[in-house]
N, C-alpha and C positions, 0 to 999 in steps of 0.2 A: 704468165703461168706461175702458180704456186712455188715458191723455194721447199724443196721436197730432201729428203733424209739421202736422197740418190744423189744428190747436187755434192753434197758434202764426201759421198762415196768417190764421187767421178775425182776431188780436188786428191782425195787422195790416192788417188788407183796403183801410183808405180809403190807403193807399200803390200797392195791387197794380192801378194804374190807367195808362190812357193817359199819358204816349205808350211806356210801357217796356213796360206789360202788356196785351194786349187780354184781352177778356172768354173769350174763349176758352181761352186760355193759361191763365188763372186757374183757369177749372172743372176742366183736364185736372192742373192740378198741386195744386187740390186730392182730386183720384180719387186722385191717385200717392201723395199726404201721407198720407192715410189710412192709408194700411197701413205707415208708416214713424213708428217711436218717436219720443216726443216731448222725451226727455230730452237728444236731442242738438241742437245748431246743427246747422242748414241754411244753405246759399249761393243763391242764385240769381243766374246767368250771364246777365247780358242783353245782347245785340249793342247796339250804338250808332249804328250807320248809319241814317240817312233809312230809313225803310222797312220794318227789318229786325226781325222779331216773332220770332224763335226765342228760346226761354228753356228752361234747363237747370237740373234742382236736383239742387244734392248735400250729403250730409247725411257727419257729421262725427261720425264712431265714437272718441270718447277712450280708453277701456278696454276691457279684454276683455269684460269683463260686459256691456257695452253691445255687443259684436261676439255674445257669445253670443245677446242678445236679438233681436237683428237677425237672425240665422246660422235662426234658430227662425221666421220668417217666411220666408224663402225655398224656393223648390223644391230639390231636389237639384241640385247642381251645385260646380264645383270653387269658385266663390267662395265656398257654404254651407261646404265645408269648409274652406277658408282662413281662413274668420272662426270654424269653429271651432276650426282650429288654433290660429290665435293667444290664444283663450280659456283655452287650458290654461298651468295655470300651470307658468313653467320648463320649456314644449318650446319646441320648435327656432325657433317663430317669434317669440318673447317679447322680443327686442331691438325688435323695432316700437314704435314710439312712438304712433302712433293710425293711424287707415284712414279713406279719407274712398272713399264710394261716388256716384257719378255719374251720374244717369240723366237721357238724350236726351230729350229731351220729342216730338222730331221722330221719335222710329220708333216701336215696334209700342207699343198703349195701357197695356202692362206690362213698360217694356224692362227688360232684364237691365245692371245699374249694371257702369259702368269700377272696378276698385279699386284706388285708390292706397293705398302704404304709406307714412307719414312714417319718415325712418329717423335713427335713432341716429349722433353725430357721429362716433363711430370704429369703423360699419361695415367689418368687411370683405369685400373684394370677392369671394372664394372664398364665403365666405355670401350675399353677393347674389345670386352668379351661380349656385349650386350647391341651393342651400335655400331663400332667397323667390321667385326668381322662377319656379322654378317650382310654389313654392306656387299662388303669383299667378295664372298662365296654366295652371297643370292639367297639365302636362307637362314633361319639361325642354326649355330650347335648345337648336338646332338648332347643331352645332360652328362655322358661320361666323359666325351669330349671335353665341353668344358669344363669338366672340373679338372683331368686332368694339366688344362692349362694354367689353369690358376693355380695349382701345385707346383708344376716348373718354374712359374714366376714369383711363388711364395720360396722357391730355393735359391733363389739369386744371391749372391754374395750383396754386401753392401757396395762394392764397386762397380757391381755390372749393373747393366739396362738394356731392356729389351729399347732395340735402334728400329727396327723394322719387321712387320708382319706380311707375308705370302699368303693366298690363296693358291693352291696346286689345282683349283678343277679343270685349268686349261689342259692339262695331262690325265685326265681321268682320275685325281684320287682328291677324295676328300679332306686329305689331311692339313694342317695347317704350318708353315714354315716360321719358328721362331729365329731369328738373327738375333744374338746377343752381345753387345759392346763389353768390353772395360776389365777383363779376367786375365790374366797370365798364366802360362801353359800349365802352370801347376792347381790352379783352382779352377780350371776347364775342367781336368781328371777329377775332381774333388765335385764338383760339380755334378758330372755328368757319374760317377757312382750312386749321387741319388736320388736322379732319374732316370738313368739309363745306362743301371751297372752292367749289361749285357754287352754295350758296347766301349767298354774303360777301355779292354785289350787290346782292340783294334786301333783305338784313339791313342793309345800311349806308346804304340809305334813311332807315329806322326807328329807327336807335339813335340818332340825334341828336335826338330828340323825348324820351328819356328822362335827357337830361344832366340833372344836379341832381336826380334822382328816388329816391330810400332804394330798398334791398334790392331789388335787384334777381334776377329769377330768369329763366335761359335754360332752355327745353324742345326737345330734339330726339328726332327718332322712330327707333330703329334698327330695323331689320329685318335683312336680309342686308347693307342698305347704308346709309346715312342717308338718310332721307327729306327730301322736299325744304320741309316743314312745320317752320316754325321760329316759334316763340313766345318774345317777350319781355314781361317783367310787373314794374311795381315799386307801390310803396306811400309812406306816409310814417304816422310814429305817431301822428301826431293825426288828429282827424278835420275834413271841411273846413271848419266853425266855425272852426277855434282852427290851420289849414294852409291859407294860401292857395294852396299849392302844387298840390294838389290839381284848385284851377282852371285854374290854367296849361297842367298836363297837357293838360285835356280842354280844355282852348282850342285848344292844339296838335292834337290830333286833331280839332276842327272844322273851322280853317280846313283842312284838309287833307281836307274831304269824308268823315271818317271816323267824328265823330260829329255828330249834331244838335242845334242849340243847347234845344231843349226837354229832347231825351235828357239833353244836359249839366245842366242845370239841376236836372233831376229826381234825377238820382244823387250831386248835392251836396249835396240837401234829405234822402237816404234816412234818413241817421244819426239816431238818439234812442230814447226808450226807451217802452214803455207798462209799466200794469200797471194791478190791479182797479181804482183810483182811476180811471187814465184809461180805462180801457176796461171799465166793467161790463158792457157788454150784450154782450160777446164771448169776457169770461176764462173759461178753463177751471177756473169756482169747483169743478164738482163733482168734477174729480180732481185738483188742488193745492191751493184755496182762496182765499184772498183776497192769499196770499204771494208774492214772486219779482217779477221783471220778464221783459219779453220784452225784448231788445235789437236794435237796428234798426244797423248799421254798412256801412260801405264798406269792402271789406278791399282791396280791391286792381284795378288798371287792365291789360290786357294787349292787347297788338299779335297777332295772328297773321299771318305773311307764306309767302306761297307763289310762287315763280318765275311762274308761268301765271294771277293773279289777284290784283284788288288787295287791298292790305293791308286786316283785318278788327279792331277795336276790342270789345272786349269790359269790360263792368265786372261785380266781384264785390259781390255785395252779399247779407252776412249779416242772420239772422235767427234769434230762439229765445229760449230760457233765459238769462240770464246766466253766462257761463260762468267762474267762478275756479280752474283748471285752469293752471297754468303751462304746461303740456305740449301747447300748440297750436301753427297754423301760424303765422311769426311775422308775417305783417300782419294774419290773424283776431285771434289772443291781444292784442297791443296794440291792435286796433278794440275788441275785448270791453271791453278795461279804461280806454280812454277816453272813450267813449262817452256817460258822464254826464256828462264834463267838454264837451259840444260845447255 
């Protein structure tokens, strides 16, 4: 039988417990694991508020071979063919650097994943707009559309770069999700006044929670106009072992009602590694063997803020294969590789 995305759930299961996972959660993302290869890392998205039990997993296509495998489980559709495009070797969508797929845990019991492309540092923008994205979404942009995006990305500071592009139609909206690398909390605000002075206020709450905080990444949603959904995200290269920085973070987001001190606690404990030794009665002996580890890490912390609601905390937290892959995202790729040093 195939090594499945559930194999790697099962290694870690005495993790996938309260207060991050209910019982629940767990059985619907092992139903969704199943049918999702097992050669790749997976994230799981956990909110951090009191309360707050949604969990999202996305799994992490490095190569094409891995997008063709995946591309051969799906139904028809423009994502099937997207990830078969990129499969071919030397077509038009082969500057990708990997594709990570995203599925809601919160809609229908087999949702259709978001797919983002990690993209190459000297992208250009006539290929963004003209050839992936509407690989991505199935169709091309709509002329305001695009032009607004080649505005946003005509304002980039000289430090930043657009890291990765979303397609949102898996969620019903046409808009397109830009992730941006390489700004500091103060040319975020400087930034985003002009594109989307609408939401400075809201964002200048939040960005002083991530002063001192490594790699930092802004997402804004365009559509016709900029959405009023703005995410901030950073990380640091160690894991919280060997980074206290890590807790400071997520201290900052408690006292601030944002996350819970158990949540916090629990997401600083995820990081380390299993394998046959520690986990016989759950490894996937009969389709790897007694070889490999699973890896357990924290890649990364992210704010979401919205003008009409309070700010929303989220932590990422990898899981899978060991991955020696230079070619990740870069707070996954440094979780991967530090992770036995926690």
């Amino acid at each position: 039988m195939p090594l499945s995305a559930a194999d790697w759930l099962a290694v870690i299961g005495p993790k996938l417990t309260e207060p991050l996972f209910g019982p629940e959660t767990v059985e619907r993302l092992h139903r969704l694991a199943r049918n999702l290869p097992g050669e790749c890392q997976g994230t799981l998205e956990v909110r951090l508020a009191p309360g707050a039990s949604q969990v999202d997993l996305s799994l992490h296509l490095r190569t094409p071979e891995q997008a063709s495998t995946m591309a051969a489980r799906l139904p028809s559709s423009s994502i099937r063919n997207f990830l078969s495009r990129w499969s071919e070797v030397g077509g038009p969508l082969a500057p990708v650097r990997s594709v990570w797929l995203e599925f809601d845990l919160d809609r229908e019991e087999a949702p259709s994943p978001l797919v983002c492309a990690k993209l190459p540092a000297d992208a250009d923008s006539g290929w963004l707009i003209d050839t992936l994205l509407p690989a991505l979404r199935g169709d091309p942009l709509p002329h305001g559309q695009r032009a607004l995006i080649l505005a946003c990305l005509g304002a980039l500071p000289d430090s930043a770069r657009l890291l990765y592009l979303f397609s949102l139609r898996a969620r019903g909206s046409d808009a397109v999700r830009l992730e941006i690398f390489g700004m500091e909390p103060v040319q975020i605000l400087e930034y985003l006044q002009s594109v989307a002075p609408a939401s400075v206020t809201a964002v200048a709450e939040i960005v002083p929670w991530f002063e001192g905080v490594e790699r930092l990444h802004l997402s804004i949603d365009v559509a016709e106009e900029v959405l009023p959904r703005i995410g901030i995200e950073g990380s640091f290269p160690r894991q919280p072992k060997r980074e206290p920085r890590w807790q400071e973070l997520l201290t900052r987001l408690e006292t601030r009602g944002l996350c819970s001190p158990a949540k916090r606690d629990a997401a600083l404990a995820w990081s380390g590694y299993d394998s046959f030794w520690t986990r016989p009665e759950s490894w996937p002996i009969a389709e790897i063997g007694p070889r490999g580890f699973c890896i357990r890490a924290l890649s990364h912390v992210k704010v979401v803020c919205r003008p009409d609601r309070a700010p929303e905390a989220k932590a990422y937290l990898v899981f899978g294969p060991l991955d020696s892959s230079s070619d990740t995202a870069p707070a996954s790729s440094a979780a991967s590789r530090s992770v036995f040093s926690t």
